[in-house]
N, C-alpha and C positions, 0 to 999 in steps of 0.2 A: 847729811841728807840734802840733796840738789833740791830746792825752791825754783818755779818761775814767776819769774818777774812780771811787771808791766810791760816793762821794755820788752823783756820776749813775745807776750801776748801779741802786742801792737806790730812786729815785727813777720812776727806769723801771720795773723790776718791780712797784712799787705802783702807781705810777699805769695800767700797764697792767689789772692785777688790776680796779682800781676801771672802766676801760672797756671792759673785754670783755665779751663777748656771755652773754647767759643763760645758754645751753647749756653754755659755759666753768665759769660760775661753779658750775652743779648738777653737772658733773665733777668741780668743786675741794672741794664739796660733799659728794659719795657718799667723795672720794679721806681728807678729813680724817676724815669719821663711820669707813671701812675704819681710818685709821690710831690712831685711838682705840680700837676693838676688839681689834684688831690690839696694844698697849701696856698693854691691860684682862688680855691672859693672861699677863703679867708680874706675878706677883701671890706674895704670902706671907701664907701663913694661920696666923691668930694663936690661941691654944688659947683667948681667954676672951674672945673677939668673933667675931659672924658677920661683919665686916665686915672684907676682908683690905687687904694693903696691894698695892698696884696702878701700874702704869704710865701708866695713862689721864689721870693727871692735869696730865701735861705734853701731851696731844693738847690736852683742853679749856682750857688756858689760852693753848696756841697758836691755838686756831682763829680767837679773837675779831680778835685781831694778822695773823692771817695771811690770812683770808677779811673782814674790817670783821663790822662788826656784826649786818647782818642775815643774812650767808652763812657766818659765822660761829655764828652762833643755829641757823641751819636745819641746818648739820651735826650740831649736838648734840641738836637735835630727831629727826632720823633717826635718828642712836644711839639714842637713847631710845625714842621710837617703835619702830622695827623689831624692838628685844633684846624690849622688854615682848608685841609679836606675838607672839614665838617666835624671830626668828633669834637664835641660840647664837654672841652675842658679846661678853657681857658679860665679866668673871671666870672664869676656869675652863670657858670654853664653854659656859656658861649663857645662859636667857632666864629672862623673866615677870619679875612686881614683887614681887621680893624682899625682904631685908634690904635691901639698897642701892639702893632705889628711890629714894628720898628724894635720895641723892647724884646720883646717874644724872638726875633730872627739875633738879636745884639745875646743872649743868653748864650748863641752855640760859642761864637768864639770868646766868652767871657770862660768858658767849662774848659774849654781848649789851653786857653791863656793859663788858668789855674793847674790843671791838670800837666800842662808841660814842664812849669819850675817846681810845682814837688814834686814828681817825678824825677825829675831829671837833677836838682840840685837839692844838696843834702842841708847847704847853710838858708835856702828857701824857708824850712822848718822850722827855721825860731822865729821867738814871740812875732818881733819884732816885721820880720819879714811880710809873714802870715797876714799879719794888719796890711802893711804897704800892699800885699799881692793883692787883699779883698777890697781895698780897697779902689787899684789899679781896675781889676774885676767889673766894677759899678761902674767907673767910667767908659768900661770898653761897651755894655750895652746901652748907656744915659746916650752914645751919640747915634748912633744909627736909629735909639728911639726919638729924641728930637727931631731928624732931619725927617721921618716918616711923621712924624705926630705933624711939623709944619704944611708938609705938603698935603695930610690928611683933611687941617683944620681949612687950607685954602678952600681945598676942593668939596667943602662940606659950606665955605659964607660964615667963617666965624671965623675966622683972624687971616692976616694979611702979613704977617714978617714970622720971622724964625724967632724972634725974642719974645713975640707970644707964645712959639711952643716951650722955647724956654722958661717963661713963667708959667705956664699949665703943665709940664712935662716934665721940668726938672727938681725946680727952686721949691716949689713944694713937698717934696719927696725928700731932701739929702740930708735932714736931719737924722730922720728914720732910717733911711737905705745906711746911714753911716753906724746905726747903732747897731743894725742885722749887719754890717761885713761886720763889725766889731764881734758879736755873738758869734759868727759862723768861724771869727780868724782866732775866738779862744777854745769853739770847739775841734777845729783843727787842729789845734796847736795840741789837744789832751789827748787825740787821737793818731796823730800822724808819728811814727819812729822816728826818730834822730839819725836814723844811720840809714846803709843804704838799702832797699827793698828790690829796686828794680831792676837787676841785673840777676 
């Protein structure tokens, strides 16, 4: 009597994901940008940064993993796009480009960056990798959020150099951002196959 595995499961669900139809993928699409919004009003506001601490952060290091890379990218371009229109889902039911623009816009190619080496590389997959990726992940949106938060804080009469956006934008945040890649690179690791999917 033939059993399937996990490994089969997990196997199926991706390689599904990887052949199903457009229409599929821009559902999976609008479902991760909701579910990022959605984890963005999980948030705690800190008295000596505009910049609070937030749930979203484990939506965008799922998406790359969970949608591949380019529908992965396109969810986080939606968030981003749609909050900066006007729809009120960023933070605290917010829109427009904020304090956190800078993060919010560093999420598309953080989804890109993740979504390209699992994808694309099968030794990506282990433990080991997963950590280093999510973790590579946080730095690739901490910089484009510093350089906006600096130029935000100028243009608002509250700080003057880039090393105060780095004390309000970064250095408070990387204990926590470090334990969510950790969370998000063991849930990857339980969900992602070992073998190849995308072909």
């Amino acid at each position: 009597m033939q059993t399937i595995s996990s490994i089969d499961i997990k196997y199926g669900i991706f390689r599904k994901r990887v052949s199903s139809s457009v229409t599929t993928k821009l559902i999976m699409v609008v479902a991760m940008a909701c579910l990022t919004g959605l984890l963005a009003q999980v948030r705690i506001l800190l008295p000596f940064t505009p910049i609070p601490i937030t749930g979203q952060v484990l939506a965008v290091l799922m998406s790359g993993i969970l949608l591949g890379r380019w529908w992965g990218g396109a969810s986080m371009a939606l968030y981003a796009v749609a909050g900066i229109a006007g729809l009120p889902w960023f933070a605290g039911f917010s829109s427009g480009f904020g304090a956190t623009g800078g993060y919010i816009l560093g999420f598309i190619p953080a989804a890109l960056f993740l979504g390209h080496f699992v994808d694309n590389y099968v030794e990506s997959r282990r433990f080991l990798s997963l950590m280093g990726l999510m973790l590579v992940a946080t730095l690739i949106y901490y910089i484009p959020g510093a350089i906006w938060l600096s130029l935000w804080l100028k243009s608002a009469g509250l700080a003057t150099s880039f090393a105060d956006a780095i004390r309000m934008g970064v250095v408070p945040f990387v204990a926590l951002d470090l334990l969510k890649a950790f969370a998000a690179g063991f849930f990857a690791f339980a969900i992602v196959p070992k073998q190849d999917y995308s072909s």
